[in-house]
PDB file with one MODEL, atoms N, CA, C and O in Angstrom:
MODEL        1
ATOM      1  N   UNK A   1      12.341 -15.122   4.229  1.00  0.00           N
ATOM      2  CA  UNK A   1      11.015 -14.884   3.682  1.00  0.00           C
ATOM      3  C   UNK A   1      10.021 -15.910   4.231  1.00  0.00           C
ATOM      4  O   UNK A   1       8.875 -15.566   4.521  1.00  0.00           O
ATOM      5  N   UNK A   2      10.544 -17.433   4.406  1.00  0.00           N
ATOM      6  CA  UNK A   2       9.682 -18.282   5.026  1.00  0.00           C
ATOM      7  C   UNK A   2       9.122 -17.576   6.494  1.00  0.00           C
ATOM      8  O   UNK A   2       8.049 -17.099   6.864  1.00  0.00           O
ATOM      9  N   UNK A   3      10.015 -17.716   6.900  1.00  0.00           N
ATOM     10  CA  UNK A   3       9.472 -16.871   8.558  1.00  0.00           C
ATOM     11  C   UNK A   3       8.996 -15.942   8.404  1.00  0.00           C
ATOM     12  O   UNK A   3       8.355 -15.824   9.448  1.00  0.00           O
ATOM     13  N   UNK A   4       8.771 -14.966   7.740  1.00  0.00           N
ATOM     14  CA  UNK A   4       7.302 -13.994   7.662  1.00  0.00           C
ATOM     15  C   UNK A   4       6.462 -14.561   7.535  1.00  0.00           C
ATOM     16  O   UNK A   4       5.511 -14.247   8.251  1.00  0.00           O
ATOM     17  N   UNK A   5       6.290 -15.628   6.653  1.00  0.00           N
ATOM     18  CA  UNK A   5       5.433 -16.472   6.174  1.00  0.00           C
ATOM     19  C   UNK A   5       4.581 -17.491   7.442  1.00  0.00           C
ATOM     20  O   UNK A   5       3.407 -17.312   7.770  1.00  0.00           O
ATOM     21  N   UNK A   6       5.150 -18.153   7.800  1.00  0.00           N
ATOM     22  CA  UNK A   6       5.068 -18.739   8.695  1.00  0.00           C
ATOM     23  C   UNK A   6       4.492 -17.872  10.202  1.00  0.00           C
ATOM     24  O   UNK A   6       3.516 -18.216  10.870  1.00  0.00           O
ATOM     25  N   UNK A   7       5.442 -16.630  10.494  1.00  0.00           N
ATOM     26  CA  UNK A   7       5.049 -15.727  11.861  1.00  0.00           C
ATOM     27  C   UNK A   7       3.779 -14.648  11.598  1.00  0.00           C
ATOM     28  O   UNK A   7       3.356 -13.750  12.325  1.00  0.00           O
ATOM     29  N   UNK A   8       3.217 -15.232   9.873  1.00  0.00           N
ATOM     30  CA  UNK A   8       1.665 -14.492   9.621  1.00  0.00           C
ATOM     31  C   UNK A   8       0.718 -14.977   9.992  1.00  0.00           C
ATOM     32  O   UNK A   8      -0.257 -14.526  10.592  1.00  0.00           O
ATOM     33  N   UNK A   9       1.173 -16.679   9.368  1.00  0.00           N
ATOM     34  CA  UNK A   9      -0.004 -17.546   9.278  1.00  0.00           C
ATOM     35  C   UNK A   9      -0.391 -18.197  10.531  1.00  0.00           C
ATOM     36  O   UNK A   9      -1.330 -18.979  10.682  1.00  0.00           O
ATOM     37  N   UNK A  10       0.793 -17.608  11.790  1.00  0.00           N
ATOM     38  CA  UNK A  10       0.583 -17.918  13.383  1.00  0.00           C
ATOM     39  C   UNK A  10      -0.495 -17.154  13.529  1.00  0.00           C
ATOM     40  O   UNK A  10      -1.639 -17.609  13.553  1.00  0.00           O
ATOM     41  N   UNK A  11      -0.184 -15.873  13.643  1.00  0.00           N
ATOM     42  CA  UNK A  11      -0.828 -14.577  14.161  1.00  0.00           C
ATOM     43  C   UNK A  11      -2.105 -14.795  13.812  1.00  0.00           C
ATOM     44  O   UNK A  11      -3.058 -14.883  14.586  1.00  0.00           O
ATOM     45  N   UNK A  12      -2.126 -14.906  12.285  1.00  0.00           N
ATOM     46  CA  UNK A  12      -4.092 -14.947  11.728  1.00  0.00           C
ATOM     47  C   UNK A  12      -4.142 -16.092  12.778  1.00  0.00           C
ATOM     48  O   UNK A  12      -4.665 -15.602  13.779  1.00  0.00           O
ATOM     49  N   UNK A  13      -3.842 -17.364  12.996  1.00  0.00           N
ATOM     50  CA  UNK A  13      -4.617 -18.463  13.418  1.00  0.00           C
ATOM     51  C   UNK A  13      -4.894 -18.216  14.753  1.00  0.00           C
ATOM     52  O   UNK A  13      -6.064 -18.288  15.129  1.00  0.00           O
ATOM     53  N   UNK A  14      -3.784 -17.864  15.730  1.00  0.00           N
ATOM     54  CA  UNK A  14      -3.901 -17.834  16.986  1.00  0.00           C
ATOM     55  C   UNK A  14      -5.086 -16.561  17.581  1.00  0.00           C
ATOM     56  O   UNK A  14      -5.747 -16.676  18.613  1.00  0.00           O
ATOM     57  N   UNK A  15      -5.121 -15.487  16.721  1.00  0.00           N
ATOM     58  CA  UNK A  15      -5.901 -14.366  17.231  1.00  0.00           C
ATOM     59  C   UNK A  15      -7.251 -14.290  16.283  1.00  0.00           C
ATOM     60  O   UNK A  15      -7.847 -13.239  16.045  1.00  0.00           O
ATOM     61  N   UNK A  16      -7.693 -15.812  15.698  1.00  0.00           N
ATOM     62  CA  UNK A  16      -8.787 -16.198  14.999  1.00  0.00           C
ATOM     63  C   UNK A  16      -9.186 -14.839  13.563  1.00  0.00           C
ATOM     64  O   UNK A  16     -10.285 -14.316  13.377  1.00  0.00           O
ATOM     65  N   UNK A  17      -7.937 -14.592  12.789  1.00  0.00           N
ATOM     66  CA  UNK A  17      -8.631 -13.725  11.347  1.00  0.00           C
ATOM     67  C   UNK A  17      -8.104 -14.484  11.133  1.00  0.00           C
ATOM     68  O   UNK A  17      -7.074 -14.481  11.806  1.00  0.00           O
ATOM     69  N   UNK A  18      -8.217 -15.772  10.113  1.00  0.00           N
ATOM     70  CA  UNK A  18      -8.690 -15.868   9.461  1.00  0.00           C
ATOM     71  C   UNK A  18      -9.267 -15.597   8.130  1.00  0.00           C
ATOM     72  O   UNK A  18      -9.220 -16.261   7.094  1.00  0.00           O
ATOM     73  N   UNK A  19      -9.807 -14.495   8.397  1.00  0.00           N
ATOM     74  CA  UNK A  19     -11.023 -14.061   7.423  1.00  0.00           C
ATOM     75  C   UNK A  19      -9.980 -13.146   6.444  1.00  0.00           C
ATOM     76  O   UNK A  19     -10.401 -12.825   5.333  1.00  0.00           O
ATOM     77  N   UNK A  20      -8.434 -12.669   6.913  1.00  0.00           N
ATOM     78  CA  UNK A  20      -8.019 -11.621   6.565  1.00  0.00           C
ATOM     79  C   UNK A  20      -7.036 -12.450   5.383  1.00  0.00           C
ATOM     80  O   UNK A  20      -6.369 -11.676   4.697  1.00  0.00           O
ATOM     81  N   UNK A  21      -6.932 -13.370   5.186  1.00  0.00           N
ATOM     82  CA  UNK A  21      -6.081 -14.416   4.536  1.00  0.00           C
ATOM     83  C   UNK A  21      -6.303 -13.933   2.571  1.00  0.00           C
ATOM     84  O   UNK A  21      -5.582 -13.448   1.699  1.00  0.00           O
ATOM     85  N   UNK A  22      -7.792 -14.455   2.678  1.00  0.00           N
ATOM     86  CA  UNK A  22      -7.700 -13.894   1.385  1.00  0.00           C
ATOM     87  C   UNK A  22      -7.514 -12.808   0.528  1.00  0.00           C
ATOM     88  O   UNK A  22      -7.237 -12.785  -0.671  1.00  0.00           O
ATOM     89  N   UNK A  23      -7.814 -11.437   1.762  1.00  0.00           N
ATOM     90  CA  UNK A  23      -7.234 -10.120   1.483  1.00  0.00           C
ATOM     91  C   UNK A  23      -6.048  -9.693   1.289  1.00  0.00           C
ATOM     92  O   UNK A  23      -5.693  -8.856   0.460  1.00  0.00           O
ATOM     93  N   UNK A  24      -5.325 -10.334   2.152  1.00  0.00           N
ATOM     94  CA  UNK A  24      -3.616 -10.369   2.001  1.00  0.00           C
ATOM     95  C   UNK A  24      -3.085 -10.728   0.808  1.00  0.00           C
ATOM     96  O   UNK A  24      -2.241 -10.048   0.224  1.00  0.00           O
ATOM     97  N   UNK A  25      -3.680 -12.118   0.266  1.00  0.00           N
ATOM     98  CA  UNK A  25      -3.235 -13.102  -0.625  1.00  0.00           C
ATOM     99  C   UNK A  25      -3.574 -11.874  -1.813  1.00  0.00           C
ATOM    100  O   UNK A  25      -2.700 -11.417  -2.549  1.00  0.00           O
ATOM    101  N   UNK A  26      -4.855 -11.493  -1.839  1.00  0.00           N
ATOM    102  CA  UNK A  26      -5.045 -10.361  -3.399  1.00  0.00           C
ATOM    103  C   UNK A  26      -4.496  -9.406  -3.028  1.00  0.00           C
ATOM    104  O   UNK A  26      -4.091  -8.831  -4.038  1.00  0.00           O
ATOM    105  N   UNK A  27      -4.237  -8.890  -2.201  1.00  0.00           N
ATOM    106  CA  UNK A  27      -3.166  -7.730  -2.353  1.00  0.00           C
ATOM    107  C   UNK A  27      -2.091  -8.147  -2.567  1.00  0.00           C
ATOM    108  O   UNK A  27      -1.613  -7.144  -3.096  1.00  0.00           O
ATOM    109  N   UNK A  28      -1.010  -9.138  -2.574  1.00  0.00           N
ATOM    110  CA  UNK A  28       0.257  -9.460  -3.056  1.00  0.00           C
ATOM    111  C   UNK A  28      -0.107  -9.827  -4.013  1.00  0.00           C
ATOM    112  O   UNK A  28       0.884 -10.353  -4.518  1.00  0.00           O
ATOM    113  N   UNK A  29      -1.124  -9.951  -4.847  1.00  0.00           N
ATOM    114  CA  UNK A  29      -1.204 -10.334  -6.301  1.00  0.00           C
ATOM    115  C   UNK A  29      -1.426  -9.221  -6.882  1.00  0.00           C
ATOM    116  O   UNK A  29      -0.857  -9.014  -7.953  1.00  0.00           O
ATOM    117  N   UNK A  30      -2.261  -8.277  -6.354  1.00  0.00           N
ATOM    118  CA  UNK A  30      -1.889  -6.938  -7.226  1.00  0.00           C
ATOM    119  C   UNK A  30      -0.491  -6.033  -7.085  1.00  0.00           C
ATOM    120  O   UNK A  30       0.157  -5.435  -7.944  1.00  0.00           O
ATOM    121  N   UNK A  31      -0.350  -6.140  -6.043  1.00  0.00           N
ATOM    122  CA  UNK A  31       1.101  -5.724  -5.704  1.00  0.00           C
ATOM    123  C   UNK A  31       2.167  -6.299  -6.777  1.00  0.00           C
ATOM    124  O   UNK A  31       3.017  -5.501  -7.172  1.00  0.00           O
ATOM    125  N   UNK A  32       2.185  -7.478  -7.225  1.00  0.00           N
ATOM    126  CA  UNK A  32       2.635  -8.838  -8.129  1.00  0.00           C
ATOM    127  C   UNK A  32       2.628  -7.954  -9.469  1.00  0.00           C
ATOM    128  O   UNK A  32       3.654  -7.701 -10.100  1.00  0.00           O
ATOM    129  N   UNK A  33       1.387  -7.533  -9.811  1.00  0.00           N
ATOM    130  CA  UNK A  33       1.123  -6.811 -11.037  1.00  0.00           C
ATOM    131  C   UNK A  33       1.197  -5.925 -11.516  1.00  0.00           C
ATOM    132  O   UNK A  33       1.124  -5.739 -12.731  1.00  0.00           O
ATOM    133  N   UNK A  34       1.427  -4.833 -10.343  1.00  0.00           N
ATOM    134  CA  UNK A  34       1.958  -3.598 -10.504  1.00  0.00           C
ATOM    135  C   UNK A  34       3.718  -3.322 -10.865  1.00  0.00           C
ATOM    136  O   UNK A  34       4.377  -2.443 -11.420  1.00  0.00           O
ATOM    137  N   UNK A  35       4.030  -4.860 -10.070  1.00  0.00           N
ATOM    138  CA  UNK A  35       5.959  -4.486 -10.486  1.00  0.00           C
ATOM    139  C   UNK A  35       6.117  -5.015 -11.521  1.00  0.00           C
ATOM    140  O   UNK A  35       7.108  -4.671 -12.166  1.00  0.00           O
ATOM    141  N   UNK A  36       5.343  -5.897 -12.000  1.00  0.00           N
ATOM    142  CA  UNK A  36       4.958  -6.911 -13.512  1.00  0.00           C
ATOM    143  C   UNK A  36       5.267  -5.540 -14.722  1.00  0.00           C
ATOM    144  O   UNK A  36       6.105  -5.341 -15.602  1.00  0.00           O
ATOM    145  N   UNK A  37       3.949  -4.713 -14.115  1.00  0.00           N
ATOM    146  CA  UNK A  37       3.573  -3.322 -15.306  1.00  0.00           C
ATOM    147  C   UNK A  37       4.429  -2.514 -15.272  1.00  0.00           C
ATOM    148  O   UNK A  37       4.482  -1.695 -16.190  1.00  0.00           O
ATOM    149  N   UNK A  38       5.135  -2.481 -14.485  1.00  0.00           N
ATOM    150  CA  UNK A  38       6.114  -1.112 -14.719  1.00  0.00           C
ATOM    151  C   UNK A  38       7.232  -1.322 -15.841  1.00  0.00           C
ATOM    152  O   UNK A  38       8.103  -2.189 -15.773  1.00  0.00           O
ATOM    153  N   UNK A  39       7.089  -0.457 -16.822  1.00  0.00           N
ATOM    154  CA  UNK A  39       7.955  -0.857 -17.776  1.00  0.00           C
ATOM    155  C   UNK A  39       8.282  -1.972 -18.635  1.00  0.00           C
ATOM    156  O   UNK A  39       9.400  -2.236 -19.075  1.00  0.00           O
ATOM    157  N   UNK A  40       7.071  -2.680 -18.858  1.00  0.00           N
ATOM    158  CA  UNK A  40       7.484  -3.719 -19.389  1.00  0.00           C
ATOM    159  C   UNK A  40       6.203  -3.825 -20.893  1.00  0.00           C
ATOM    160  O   UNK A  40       5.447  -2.899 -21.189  1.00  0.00           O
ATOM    161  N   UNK A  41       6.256  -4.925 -21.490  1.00  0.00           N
ATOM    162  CA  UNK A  41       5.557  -5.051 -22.838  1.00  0.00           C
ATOM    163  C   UNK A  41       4.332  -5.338 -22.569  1.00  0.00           C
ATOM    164  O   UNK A  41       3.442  -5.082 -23.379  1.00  0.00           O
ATOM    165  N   UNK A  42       4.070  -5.963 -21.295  1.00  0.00           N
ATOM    166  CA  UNK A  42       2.548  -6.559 -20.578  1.00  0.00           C
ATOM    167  C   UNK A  42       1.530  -5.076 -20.017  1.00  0.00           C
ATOM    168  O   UNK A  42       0.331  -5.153 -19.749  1.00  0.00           O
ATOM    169  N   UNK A  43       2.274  -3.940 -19.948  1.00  0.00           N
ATOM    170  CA  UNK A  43       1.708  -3.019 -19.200  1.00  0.00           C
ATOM    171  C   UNK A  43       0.155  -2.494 -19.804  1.00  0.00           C
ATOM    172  O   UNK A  43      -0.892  -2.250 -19.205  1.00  0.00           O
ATOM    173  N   UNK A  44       0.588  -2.430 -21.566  1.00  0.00           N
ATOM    174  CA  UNK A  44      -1.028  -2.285 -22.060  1.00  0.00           C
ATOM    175  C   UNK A  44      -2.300  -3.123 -21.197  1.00  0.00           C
ATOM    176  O   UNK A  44      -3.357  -2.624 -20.813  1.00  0.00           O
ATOM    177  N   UNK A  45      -1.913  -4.316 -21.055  1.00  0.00           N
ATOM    178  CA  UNK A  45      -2.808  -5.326 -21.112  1.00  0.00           C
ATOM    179  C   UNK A  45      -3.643  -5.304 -19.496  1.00  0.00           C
ATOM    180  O   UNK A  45      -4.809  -5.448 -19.127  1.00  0.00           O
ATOM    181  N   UNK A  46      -2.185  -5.013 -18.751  1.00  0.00           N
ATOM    182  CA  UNK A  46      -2.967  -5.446 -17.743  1.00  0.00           C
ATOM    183  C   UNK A  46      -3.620  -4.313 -17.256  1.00  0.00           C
ATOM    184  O   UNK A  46      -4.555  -4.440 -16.466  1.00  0.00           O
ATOM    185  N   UNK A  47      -3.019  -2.605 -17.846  1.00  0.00           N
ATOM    186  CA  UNK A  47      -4.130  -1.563 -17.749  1.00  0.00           C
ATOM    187  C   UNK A  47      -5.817  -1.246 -18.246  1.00  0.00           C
ATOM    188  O   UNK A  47      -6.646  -0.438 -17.827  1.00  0.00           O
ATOM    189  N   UNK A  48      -5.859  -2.202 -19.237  1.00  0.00           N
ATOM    190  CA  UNK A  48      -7.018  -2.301 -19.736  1.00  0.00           C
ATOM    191  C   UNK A  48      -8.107  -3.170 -18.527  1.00  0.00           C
ATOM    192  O   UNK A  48      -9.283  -2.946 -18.242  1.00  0.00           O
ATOM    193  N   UNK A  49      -7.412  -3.926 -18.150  1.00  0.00           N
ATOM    194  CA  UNK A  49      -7.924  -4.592 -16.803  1.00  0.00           C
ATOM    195  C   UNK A  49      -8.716  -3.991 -15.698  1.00  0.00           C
ATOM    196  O   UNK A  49      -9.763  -4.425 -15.216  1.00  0.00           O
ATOM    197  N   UNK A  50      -8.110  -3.016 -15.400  1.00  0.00           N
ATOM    198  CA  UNK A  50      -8.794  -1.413 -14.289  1.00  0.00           C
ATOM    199  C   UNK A  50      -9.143  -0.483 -15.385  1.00  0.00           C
ATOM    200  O   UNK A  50      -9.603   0.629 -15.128  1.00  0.00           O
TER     201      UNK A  50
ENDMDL
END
């Protein structure tokens, strides 16, 4: 998992995005929240959210 990690944060730097870092980062946080909601006691809460 490190080496994805690492062979991303090459790619953005070397081919200058940059810019795409923080998009990535909120999409694995909603991504984060969606496997959070499935089936679980938190799901009210975080549907009220959207």
């Amino acid at each position: 998992m490190l080496t994805i990690l690492k062979e991303l944060w090459r790619f953005l730097r070397v081919r200058k995005k940059l810019w795409m870092a923080p998009i990535i980062l909120i999409m694995v946080i909603f991504g984060g929240l969606l496997v959070l909601a499935q089936g679980s006691v938190v799901a009210p809460f975080i549907y009220t959210l959207f």
